[in-house]
N, C-alpha and C positions, 0 to 999 in steps of 0.2 A: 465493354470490360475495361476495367480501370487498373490498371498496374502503377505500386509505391515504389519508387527508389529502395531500393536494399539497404541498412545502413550497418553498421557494424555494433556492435555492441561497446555498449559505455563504458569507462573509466570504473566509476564509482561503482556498477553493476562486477564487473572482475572483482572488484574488492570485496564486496559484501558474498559474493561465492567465495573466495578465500577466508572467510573469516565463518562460512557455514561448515567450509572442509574441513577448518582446523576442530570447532569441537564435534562432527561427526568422529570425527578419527582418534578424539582423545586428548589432542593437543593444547586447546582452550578448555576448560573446566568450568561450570556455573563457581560463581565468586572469585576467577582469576582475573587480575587487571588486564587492560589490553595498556600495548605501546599509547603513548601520545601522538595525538596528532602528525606532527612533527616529524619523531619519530619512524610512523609507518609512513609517512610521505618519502622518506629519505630510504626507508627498505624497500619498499615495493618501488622507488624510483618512479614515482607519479609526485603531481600538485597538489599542495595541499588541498586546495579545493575539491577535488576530485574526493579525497580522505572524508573533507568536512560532508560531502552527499552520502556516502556511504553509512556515516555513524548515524546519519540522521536517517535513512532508512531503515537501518536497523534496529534505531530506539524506536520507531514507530511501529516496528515488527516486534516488538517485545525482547528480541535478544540481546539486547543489551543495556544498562542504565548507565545514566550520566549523573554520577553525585558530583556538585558543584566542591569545589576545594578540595576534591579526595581523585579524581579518576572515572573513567570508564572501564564499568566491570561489566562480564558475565551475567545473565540474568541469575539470580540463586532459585534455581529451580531443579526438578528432577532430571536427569538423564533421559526417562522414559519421555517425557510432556520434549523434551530438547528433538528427540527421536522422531516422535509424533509430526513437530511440525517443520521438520526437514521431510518428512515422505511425502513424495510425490506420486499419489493416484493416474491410472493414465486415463485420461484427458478422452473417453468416446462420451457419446452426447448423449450417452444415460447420465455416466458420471456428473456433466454440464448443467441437464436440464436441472439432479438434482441441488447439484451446487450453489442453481440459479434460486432456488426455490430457499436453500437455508440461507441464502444472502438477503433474500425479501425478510423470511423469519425475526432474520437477527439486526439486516441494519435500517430497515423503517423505524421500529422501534429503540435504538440505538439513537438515532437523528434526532426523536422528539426528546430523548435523554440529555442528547446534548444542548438542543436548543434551551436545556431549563438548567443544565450546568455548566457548562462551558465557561472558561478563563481566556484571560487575552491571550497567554503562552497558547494556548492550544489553538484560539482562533488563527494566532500568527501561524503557528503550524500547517494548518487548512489552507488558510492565504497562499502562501510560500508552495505547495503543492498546487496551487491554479496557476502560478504561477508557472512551473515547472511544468504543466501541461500546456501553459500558453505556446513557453518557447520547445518543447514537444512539435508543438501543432505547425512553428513556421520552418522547422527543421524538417517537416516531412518524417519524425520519427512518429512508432505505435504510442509512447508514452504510458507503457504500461507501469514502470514503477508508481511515476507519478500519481495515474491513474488510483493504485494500492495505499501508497502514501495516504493519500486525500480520505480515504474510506476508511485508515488505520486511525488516522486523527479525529476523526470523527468519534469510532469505538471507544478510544482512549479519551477524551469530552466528555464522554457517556458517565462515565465516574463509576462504573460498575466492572470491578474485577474480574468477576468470573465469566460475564461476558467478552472482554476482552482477552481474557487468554482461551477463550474458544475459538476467538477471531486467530489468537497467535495459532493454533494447532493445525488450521486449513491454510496459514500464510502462503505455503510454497503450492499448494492445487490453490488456493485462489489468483497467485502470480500466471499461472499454468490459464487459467479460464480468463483473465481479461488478457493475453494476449490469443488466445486464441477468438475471443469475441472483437476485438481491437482490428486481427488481422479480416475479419471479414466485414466487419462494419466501413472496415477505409476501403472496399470495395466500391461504395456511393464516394463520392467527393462530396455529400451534403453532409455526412454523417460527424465528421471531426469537429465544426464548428458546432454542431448542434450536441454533442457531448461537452464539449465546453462550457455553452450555454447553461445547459441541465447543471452541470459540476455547481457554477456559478448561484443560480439560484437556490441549489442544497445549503450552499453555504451564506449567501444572504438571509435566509428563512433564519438558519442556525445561528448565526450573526445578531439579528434581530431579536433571540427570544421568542419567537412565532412557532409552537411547537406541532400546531396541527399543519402548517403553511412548512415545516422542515418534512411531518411522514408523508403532507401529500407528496413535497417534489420528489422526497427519495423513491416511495413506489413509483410515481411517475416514471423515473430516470430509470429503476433494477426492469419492472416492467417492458418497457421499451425495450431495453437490451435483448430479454427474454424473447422477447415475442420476435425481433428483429432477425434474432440465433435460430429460432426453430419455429418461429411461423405462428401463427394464431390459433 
């Protein structure tokens, strides 16, 4: 039996739940600016940097956009679709298996999307998320944003809308399902390098333009996970 170190929860992860509470509750609006940077660094009394992960999780979770020369606002969307993907399903391993099964659905085919559109902005996107699980990986933490991150960038690559804000409606149960897959997989100490690995190749394949070489690794990697969760 393998036991991780405990870790505390991130900086950036407090921020992006205060910024989920506020339009729960009424207080941020779809099309309302947020503070600057800045700003919320100097409110919330945290590092900028801390601020800069936070925005960048959340524009990869769809809630919010970054117009260059104007601000960060709001996504302009519905209340309901806002609603949707703040609820959190609880997390038994019906919920899982199915979960597991719409993530094959939607991001195999999502990957070979990406491998045939994808821009550098979004590659770097993907990058900077390996990244974020590298030092994840030496920190001893799950790296489950990261983990989110990397598969958000990916959807958003995709260049398809509606898939993407499918992806945004399960954002908070799919945070919910790779940490509870995360917490069982770091039970092996073989399993975190070799998610890594996998993360790696997804995004080589996707990198390269190789669209059949992006859905293998991705089934490969959702696969794996699947089978590792609940068994063959």
């Amino acid at each position: 039996m393998y036991f991780k170190p405990i870790k505390t929860r991130k900086i950036y992860e407090e921020i992006i739940e205060q910024v989920k509470e506020m339009i729960n509750k009424g207080v941020l609006n779809p099309g309302d600016r947020l503070m600057t940077e800045r700003e919320m660094a100097e409110k919330m009394q945290v590092g900028r940097s801390a601020v800069r992960e936070a925005l960048r999780a959340l524009e990869a979770m769809g809630i919010i956009k970054v117009k260059p020369g104007e601000g960060t606002f709001i996504n302009d969307t519905t209340p309901d679709a806002l609603l949707r993907s703040f609820s959190t399903l609880a997390m038994d391993d019906e919920t899982a298996r199915e979960l597991m099964e719409l993530r094959k659905i939607l991001e195999v085919e999502a990957a070979v999307l990406a491998a045939k559109r994808s821009n550098e902005k979004q590659l770097k996107a993907m990058s900077y998320a390996l990244q974020q699980m590298e030092q994840d990986l030496k920190e001893g933490n799950l790296g489950e944003m990261a983990d989110m991150n990397f598969h958000f960038a990916i959807a958003q690559a995709a260049g398809n809308s509606l898939l993407y804000k499918l992806m945004n409606t399960i954002a908070d149960t799919m945070t919910t399902l790779l940490a509870v897959a995360r917490q069982r997989l770091y039970l092996d100490p073989v399993n975190p390098p070799r998610l890594l690995r996998e993360h790696k190749v997804i995004y080589r394949a996707i990198s390269n333009s190789d669209a059949a070489a992006a859905r293998k690794a991705m089934l490969q990697h959702l696969t794996g996970v699947e089978e590792y969760m609940f068994g063959k």
